[in-house]
Backbone as JSON Lines, residues from 0, in Angstrom:
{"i":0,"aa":"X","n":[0.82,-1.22,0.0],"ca":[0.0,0.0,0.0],"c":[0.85,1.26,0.0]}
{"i":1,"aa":"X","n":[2.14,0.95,0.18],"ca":[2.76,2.53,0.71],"c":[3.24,2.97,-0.44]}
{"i":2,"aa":"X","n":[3.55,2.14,-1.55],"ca":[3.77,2.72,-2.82],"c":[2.94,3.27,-3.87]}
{"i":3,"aa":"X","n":[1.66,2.75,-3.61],"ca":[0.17,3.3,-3.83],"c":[-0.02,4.71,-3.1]}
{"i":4,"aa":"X","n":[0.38,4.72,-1.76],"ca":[-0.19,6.09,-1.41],"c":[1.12,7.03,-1.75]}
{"i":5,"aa":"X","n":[2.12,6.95,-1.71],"ca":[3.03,7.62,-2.47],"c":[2.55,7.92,-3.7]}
{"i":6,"aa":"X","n":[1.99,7.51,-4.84],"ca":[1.71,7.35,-6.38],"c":[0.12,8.53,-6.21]}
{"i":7,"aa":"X","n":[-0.25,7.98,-5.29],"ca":[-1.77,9.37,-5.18],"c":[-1.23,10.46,-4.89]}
{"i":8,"aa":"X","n":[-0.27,10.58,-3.88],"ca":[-0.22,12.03,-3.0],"c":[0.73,12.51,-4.35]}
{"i":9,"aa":"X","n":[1.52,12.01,-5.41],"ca":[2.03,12.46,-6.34],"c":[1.39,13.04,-7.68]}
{"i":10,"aa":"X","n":[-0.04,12.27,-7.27],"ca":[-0.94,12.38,-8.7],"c":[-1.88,13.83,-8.21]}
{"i":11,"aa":"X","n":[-2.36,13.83,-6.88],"ca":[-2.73,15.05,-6.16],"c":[-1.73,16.18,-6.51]}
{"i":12,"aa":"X","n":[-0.59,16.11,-6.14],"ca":[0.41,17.22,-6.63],"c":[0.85,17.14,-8.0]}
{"i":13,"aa":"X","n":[0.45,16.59,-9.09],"ca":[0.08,16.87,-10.56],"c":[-0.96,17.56,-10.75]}
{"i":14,"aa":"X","n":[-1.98,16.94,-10.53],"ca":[-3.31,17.73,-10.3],"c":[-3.39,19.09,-10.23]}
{"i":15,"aa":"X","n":[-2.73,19.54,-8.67],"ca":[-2.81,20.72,-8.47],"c":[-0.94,21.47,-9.03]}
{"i":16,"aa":"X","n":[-1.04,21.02,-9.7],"ca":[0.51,21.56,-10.39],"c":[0.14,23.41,-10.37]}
{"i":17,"aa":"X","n":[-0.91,24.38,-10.35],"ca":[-0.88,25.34,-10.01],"c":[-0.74,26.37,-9.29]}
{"i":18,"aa":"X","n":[-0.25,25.17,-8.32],"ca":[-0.7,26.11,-6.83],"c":[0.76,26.78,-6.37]}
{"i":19,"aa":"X","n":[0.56,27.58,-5.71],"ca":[1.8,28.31,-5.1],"c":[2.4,27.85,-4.51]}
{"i":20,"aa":"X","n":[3.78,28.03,-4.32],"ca":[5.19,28.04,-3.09],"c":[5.35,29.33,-2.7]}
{"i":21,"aa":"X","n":[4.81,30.14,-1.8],"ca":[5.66,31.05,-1.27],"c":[6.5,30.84,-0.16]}
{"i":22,"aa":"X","n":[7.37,32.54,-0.45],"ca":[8.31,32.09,0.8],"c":[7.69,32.72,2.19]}
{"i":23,"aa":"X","n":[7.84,32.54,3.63],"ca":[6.97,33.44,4.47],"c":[6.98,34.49,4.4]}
{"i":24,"aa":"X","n":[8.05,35.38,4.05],"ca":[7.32,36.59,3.62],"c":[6.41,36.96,2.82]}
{"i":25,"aa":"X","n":[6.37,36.17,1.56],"ca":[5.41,36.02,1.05],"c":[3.73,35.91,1.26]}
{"i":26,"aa":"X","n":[4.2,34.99,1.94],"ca":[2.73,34.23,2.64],"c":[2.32,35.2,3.77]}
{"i":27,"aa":"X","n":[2.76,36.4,4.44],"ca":[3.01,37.01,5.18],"c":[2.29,38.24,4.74]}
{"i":28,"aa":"X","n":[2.5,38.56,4.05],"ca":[1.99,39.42,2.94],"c":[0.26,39.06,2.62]}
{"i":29,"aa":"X","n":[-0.23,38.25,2.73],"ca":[-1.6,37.56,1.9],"c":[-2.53,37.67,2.7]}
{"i":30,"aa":"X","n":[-3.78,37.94,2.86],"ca":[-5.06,38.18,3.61],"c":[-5.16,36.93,4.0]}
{"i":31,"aa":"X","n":[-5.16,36.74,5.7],"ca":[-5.91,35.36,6.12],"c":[-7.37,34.9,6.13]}
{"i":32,"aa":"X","n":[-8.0,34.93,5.24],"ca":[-9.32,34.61,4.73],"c":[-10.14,33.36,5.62]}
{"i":33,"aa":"X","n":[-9.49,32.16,5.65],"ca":[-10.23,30.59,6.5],"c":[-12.06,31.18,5.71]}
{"i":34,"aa":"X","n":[-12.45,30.49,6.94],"ca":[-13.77,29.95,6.22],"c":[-15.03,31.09,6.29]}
{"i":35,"aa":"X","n":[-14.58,32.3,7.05],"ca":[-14.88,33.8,6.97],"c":[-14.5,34.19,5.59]}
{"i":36,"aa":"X","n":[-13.65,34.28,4.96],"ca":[-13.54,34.67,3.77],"c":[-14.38,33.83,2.41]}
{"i":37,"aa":"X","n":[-14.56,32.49,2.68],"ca":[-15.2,31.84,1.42],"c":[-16.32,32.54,1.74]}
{"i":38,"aa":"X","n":[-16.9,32.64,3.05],"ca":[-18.37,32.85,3.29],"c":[-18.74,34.12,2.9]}
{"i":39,"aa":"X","n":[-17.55,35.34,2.81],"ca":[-17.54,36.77,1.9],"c":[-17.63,36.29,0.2]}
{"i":40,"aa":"X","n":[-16.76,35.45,-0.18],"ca":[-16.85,35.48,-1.53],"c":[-17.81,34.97,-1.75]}
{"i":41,"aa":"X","n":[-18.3,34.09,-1.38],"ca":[-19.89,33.06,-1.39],"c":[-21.24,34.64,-1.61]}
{"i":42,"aa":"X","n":[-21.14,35.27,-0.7],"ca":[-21.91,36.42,-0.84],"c":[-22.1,37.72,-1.61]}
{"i":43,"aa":"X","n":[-20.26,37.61,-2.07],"ca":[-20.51,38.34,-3.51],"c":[-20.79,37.9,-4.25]}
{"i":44,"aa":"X","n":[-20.31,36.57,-4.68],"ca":[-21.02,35.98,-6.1],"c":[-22.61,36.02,-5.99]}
{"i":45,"aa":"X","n":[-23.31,35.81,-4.96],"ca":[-24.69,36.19,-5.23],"c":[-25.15,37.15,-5.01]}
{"i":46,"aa":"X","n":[-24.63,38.94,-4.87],"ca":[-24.97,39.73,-4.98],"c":[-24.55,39.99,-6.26]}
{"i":47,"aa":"X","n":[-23.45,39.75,-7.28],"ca":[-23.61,39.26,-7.99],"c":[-24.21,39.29,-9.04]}
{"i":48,"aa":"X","n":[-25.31,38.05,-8.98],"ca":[-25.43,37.23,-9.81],"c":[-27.08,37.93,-10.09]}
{"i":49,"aa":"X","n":[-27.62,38.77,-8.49],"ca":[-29.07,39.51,-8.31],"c":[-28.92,40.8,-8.85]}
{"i":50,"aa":"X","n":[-27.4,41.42,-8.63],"ca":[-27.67,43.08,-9.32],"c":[-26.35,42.91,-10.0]}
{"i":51,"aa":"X","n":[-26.39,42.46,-11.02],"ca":[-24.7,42.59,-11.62],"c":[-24.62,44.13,-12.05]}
{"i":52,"aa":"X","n":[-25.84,44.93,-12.62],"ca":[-25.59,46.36,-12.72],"c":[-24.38,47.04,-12.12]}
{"i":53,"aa":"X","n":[-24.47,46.5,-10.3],"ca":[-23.77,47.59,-9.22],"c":[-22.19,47.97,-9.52]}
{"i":54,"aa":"X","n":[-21.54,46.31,-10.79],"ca":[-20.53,46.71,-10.92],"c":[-19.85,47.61,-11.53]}
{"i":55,"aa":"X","n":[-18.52,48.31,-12.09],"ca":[-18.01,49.13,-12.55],"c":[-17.91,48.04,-14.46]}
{"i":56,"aa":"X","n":[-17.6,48.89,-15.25],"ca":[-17.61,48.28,-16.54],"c":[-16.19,47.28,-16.42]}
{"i":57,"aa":"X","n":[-14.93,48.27,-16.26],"ca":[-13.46,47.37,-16.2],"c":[-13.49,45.83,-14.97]}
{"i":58,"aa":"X","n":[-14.86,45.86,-14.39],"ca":[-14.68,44.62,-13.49],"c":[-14.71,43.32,-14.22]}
{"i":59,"aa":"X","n":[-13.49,42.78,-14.13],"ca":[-13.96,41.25,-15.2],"c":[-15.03,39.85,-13.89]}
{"i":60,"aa":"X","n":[-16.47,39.84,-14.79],"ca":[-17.01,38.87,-14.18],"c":[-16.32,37.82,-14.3]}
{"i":61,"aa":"X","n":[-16.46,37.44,-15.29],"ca":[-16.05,36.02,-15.72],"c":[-14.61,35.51,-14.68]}
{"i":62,"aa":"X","n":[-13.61,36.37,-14.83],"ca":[-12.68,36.15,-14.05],"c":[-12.64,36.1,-12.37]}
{"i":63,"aa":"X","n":[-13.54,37.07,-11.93],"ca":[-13.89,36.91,-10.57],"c":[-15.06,35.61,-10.28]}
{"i":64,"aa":"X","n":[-15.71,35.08,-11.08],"ca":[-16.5,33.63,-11.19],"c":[-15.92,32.56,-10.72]}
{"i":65,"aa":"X","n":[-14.76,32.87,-12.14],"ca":[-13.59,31.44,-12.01],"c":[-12.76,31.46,-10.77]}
{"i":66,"aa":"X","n":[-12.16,32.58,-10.16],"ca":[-11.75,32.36,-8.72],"c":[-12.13,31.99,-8.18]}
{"i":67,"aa":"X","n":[-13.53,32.69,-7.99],"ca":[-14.4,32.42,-6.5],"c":[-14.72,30.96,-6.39]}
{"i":68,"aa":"X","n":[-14.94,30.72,-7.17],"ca":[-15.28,29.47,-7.48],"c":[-13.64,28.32,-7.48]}
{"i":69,"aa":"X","n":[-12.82,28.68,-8.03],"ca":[-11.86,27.8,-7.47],"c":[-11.35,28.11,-6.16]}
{"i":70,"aa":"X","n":[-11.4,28.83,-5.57],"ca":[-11.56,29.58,-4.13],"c":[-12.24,28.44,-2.93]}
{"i":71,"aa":"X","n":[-13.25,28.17,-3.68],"ca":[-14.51,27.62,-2.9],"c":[-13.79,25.89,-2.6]}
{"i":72,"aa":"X","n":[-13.42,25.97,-4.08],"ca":[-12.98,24.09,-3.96],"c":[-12.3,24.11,-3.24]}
{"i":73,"aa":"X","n":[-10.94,24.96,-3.53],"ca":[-9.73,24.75,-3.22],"c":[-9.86,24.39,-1.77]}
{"i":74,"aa":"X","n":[-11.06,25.3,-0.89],"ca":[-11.32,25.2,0.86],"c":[-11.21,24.15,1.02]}
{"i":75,"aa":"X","n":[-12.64,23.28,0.0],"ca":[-12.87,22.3,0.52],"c":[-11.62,21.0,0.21]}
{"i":76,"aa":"X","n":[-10.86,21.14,-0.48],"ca":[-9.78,20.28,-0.48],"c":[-8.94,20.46,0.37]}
{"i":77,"aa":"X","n":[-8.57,22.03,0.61],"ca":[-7.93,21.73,1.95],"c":[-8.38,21.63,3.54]}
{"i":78,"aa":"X","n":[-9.36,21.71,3.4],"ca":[-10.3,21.0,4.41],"c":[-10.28,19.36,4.46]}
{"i":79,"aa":"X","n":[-10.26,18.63,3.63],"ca":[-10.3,17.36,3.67],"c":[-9.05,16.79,3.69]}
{"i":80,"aa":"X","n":[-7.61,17.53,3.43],"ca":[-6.22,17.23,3.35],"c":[-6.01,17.47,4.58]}
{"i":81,"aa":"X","n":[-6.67,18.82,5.4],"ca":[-6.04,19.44,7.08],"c":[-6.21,17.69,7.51]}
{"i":82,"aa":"X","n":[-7.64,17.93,7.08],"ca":[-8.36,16.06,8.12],"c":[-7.28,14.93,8.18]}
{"i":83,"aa":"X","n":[-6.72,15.02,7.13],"ca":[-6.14,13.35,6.41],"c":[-4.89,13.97,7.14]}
{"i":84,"aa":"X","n":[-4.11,14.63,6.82],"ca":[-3.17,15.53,7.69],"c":[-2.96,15.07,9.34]}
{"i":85,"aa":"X","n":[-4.21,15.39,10.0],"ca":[-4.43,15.06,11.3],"c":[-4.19,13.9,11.68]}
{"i":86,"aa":"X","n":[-5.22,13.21,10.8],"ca":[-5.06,11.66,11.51],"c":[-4.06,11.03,11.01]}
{"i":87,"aa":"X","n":[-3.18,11.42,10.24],"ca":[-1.6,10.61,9.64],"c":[-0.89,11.07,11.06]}
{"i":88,"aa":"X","n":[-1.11,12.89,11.41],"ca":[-0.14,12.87,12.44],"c":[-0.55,12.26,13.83]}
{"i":89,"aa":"X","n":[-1.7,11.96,14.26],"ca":[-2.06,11.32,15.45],"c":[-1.57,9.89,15.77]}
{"i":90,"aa":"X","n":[-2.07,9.3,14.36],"ca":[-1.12,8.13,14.01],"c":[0.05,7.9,14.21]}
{"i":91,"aa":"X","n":[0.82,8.59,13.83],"ca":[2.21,9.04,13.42],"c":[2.73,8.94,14.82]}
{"i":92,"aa":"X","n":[2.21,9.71,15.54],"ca":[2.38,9.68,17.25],"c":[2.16,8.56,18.17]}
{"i":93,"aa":"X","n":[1.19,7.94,17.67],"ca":[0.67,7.11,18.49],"c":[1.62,5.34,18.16]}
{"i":94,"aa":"X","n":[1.84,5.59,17.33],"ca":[2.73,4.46,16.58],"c":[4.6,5.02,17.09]}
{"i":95,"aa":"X","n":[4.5,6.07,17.31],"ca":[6.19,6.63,17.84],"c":[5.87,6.35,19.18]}
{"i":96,"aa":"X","n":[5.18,6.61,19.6],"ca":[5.16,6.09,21.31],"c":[4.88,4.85,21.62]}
{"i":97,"aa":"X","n":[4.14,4.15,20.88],"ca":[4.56,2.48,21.27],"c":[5.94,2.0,20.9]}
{"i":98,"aa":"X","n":[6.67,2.71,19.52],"ca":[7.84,1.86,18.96],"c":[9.12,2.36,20.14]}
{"i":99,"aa":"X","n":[8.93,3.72,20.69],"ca":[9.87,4.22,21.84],"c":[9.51,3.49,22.95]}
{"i":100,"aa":"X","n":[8.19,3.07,23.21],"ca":[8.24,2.99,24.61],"c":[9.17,0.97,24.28]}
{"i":101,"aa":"X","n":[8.76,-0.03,23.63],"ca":[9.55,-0.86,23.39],"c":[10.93,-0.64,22.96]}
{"i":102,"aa":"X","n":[11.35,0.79,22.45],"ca":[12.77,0.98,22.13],"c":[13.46,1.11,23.55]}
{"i":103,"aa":"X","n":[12.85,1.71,24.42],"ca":[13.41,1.72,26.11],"c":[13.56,0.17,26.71]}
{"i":104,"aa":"X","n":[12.56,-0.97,26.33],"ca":[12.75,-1.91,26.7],"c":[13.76,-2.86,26.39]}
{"i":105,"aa":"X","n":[14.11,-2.66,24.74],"ca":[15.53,-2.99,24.32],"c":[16.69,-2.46,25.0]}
{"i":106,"aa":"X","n":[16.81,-1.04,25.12],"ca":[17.99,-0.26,25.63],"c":[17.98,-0.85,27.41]}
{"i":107,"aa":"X","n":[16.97,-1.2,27.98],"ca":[16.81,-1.72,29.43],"c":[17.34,-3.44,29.12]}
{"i":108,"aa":"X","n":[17.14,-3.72,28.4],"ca":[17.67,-5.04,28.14],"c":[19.07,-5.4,27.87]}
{"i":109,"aa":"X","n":[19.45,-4.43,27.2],"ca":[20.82,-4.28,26.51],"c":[21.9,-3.85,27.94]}
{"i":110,"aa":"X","n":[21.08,-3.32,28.43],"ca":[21.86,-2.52,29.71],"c":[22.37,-3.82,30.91]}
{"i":111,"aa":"X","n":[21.09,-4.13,31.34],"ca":[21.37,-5.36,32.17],"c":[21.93,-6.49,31.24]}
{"i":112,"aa":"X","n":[22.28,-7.1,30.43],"ca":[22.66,-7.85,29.78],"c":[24.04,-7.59,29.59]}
{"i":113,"aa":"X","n":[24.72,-6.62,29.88],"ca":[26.32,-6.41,29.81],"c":[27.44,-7.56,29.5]}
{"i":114,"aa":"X","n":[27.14,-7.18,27.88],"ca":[27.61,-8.39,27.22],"c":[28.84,-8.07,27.33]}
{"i":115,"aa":"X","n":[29.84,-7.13,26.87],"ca":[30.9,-6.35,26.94],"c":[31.31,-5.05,26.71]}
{"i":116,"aa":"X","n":[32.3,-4.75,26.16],"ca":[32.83,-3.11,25.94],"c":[32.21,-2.9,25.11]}
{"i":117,"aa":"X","n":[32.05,-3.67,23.92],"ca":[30.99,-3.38,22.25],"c":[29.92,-2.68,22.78]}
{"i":118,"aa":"X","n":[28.88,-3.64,23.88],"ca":[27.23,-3.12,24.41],"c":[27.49,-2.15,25.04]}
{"i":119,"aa":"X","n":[28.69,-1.6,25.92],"ca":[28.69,-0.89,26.81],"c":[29.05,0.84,25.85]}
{"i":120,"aa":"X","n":[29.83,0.35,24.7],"ca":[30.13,1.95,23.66],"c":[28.8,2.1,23.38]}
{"i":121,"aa":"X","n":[27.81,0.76,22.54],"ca":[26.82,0.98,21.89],"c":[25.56,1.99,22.72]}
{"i":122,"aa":"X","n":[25.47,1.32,23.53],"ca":[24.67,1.96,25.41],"c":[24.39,3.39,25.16]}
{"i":123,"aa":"X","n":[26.05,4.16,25.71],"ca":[26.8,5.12,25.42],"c":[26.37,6.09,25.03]}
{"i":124,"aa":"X","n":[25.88,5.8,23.37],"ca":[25.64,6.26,22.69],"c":[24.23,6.94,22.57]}
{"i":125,"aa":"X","n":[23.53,5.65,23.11],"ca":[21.99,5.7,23.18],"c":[21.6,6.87,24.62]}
{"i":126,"aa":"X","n":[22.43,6.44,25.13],"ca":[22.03,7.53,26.69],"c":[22.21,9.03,25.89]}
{"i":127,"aa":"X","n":[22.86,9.81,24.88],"ca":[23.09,11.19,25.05],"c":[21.51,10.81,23.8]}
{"i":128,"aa":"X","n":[21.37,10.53,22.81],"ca":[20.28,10.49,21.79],"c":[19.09,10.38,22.99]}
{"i":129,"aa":"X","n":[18.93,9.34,24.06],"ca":[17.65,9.71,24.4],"c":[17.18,10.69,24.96]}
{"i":130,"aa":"X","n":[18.4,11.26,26.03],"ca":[18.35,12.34,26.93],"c":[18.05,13.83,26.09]}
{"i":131,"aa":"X","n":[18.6,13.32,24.74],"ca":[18.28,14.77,24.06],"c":[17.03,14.8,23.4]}
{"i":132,"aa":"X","n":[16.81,13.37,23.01],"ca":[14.94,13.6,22.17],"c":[14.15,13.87,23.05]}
{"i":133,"aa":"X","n":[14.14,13.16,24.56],"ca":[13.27,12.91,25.28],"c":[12.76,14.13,25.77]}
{"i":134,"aa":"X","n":[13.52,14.73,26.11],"ca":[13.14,16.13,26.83],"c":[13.16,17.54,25.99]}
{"i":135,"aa":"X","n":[13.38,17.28,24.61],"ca":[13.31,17.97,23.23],"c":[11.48,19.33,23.75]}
């Protein structure tokens, strides 16, 4: 399966081959919109669509349509990616804390087992790596 979901999350980023990279300044720069903002553009397109008169002549409809409207998807895709997002990282966690908490039981094993100088460098080693993730 993992080469399958590699092959989607690659075909997703074909898909959206349009989308931006900024850098944080960039992104820094950009109106934080969330789901207050679709719900503004949602409300112009149907004021809109009831008095198109109100606009100025140089306003391109058509072009403010096609945004709003890829605007709208785009939410909902990244709404459903935040989701998938989440539960990979809950996962992600929950699967690192069982494989650590048995990685302590090896390193407790290895310890009392003082096979020789080899286990005792290898040990060693493991004491400054845990002391530094652990309390990271």
């Amino acid at each position: 399966d993992k080469q399958e979901i590699y092959e989607a999350i690659d075909l997703i980023r074909r898909k959206l081959s349009f989308t931006k990279d900024f850098t944080e300044e960039e992104r820094s720069n950009l109106m934080r919109l969330g789901k207050t903002g679709r719900n503004f553009v949602e409300k112009a397109q149907k004021l809109v669509e009831e008095s198109p008169g109100i606009l100025p002549r140089s306003f391109d409809l058509d072009e403010f349509n096609r945004d709003a409207e890829l605007y709208q998807e785009l939410g909902n895709i990244a709404d459903e990616l935040q989701r998938l997002t989440e539960r990979v990282a809950d996962t992600e966690a929950a699967v690192g804390s069982d494989a650590f908490t048995a990685s302590l039981v090896v390193y407790q094993s290895g310890k009392m087992a003082r096979t020789g100088d080899d286990m005792d460098n290898h040990l060693a080693g493991w004491r400054r790596k845990i002391s530094d993730s652990v309390f990271d």
